[in-house]
Legacy VTK file of the C-alpha trace (Angstrom):
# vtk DataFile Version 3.0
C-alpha trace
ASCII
DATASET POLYDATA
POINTS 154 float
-175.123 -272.103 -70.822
-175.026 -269.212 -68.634
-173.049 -265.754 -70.198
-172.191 -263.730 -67.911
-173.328 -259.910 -69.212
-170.307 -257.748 -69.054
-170.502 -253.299 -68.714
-169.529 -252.367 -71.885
-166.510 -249.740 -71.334
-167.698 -246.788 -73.203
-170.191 -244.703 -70.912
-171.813 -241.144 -71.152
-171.165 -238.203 -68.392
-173.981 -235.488 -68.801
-173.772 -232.378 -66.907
-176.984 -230.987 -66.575
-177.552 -227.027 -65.651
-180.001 -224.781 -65.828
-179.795 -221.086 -67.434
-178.731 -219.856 -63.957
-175.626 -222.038 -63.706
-176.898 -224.387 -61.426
-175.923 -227.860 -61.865
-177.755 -230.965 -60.582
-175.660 -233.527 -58.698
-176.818 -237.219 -57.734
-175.550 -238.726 -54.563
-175.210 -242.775 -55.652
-176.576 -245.123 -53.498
-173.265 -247.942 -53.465
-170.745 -245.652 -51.966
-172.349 -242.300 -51.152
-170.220 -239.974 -53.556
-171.663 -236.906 -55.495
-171.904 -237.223 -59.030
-173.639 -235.776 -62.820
-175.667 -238.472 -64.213
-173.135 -240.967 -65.841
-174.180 -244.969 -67.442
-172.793 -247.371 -70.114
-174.059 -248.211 -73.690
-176.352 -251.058 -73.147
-174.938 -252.127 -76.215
-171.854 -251.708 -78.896
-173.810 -250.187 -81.537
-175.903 -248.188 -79.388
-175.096 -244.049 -79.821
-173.466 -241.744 -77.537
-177.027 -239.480 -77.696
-179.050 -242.535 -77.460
-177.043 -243.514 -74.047
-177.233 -240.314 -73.038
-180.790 -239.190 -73.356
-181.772 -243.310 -71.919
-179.305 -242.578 -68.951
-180.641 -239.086 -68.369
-184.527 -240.642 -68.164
-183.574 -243.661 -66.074
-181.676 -241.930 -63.524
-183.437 -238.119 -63.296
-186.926 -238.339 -65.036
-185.795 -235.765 -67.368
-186.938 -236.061 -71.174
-183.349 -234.418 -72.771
-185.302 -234.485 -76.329
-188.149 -232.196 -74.541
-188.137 -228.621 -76.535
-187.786 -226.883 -73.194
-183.964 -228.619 -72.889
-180.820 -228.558 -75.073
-178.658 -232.011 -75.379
-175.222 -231.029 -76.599
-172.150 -233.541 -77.141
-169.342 -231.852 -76.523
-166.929 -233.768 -78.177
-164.858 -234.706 -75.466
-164.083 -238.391 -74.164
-161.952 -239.392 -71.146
-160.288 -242.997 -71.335
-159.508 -243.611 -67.340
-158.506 -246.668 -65.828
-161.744 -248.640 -63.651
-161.014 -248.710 -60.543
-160.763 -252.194 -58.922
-163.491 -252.204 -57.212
-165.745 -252.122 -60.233
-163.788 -253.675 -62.276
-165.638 -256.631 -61.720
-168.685 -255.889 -64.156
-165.849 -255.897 -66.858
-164.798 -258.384 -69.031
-161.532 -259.533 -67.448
-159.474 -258.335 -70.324
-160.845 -254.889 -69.580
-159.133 -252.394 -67.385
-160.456 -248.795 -69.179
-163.052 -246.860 -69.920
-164.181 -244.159 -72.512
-166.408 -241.562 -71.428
-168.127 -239.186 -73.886
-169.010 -235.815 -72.365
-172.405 -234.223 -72.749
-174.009 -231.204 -71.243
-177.688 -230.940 -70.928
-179.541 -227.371 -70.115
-182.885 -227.684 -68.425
-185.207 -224.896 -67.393
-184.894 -223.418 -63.492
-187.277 -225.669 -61.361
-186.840 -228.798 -63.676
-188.473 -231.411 -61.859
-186.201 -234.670 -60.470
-187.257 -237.972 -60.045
-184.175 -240.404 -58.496
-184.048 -244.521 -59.760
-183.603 -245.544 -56.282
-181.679 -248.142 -56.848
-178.831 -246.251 -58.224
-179.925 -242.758 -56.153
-180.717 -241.673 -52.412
-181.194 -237.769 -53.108
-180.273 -235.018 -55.953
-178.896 -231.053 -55.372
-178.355 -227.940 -57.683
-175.627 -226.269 -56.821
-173.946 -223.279 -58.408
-171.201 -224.588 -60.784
-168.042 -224.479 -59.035
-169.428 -225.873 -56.258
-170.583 -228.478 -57.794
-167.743 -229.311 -59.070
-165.759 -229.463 -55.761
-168.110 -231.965 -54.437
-167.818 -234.848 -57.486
-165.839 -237.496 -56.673
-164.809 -238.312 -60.299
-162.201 -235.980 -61.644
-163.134 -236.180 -64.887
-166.743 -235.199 -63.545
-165.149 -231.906 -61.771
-162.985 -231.534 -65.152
-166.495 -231.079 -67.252
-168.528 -229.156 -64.658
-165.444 -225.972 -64.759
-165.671 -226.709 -68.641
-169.191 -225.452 -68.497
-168.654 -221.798 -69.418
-166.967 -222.566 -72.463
-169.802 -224.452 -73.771
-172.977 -222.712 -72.164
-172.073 -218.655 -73.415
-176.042 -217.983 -71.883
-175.129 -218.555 -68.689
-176.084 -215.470 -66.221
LINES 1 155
154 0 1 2 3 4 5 6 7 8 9 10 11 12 13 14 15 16 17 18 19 20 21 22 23 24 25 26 27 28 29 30 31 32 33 34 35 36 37 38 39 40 41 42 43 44 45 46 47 48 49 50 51 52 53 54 55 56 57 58 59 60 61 62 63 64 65 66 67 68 69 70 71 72 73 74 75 76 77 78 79 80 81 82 83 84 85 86 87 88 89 90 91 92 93 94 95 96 97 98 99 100 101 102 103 104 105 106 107 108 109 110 111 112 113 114 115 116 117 118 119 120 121 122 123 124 125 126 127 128 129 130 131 132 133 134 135 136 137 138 139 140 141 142 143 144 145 146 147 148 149 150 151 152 153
């Protein structure tokens, strides 16, 4: 017998920057939109760092454990509603998410290297910019939060 593998509904959004304020966006490769790197736990007992640092590898090439970057959770999470068109990699019963917010500083020039499948091309932009150009709110949301969580920023 066949299970079908349901998304679990708690995901990760990491904002990456750099010490300039630059922040690296993601343009998906399903519906074209702008985005910070964002996944679901592969599984229930797998951590909110774990998710993050995995989702941050598979979709950028970055190592967020490297000693030249700082991983911090933020201790936020968004519950949102899915939106219908994805809510078929849901269990039926399911109709919301919980994101936990993370931002990630990398040093100036950190390389990129796009999944394909989920990527066509990558940007740094300066922060507000940035976050005009996600299509998630909750994405824009934690890009302006940036300056109360990165005081190093020039």
């Amino acid at each position: 017998m066949n299970a079908k593998l349901y998304k679990i509904p708690q995901s990760v959004l990491v904002v990456i920057y750099t010490p300039s304020a630059k922040v690296l966006l993601i343009r998906r490769t399903d519906v074209g939109t702008w985005q910070s790197v964002t996944g679901s736990k592969d599984h229930l007992h797998e951590s909110w760092e774990t998710t993050a640092v995995r989702e941050v590898q598979e979709e950028t090439g970055i190592d967020a454990l490297a000693t030249s970057c700082c991983l911090q959770d933020w201790q936020l999470e968004n519950v949102y509603e899915i939106y219908p068109a994805w809510r078929w990699r849901y269990n039926p019963e399911v109709s919301h998410n919980t994101e936990r917010v993370f931002g990630l500083r990398v040093p100036d020039n950190t390389p990129i290297t796009l999944s394909p499948a989920e990527h066509t091309e990558w940007r740094w932009l300066p922060w507000q910019e940035a976050a005009d150009q996600c299509f998630s709110p909750s994405n824009a949301e934690a890009i302006l939060m940036l300056p109360r969580f990165e005081t190093q920023l020039v």
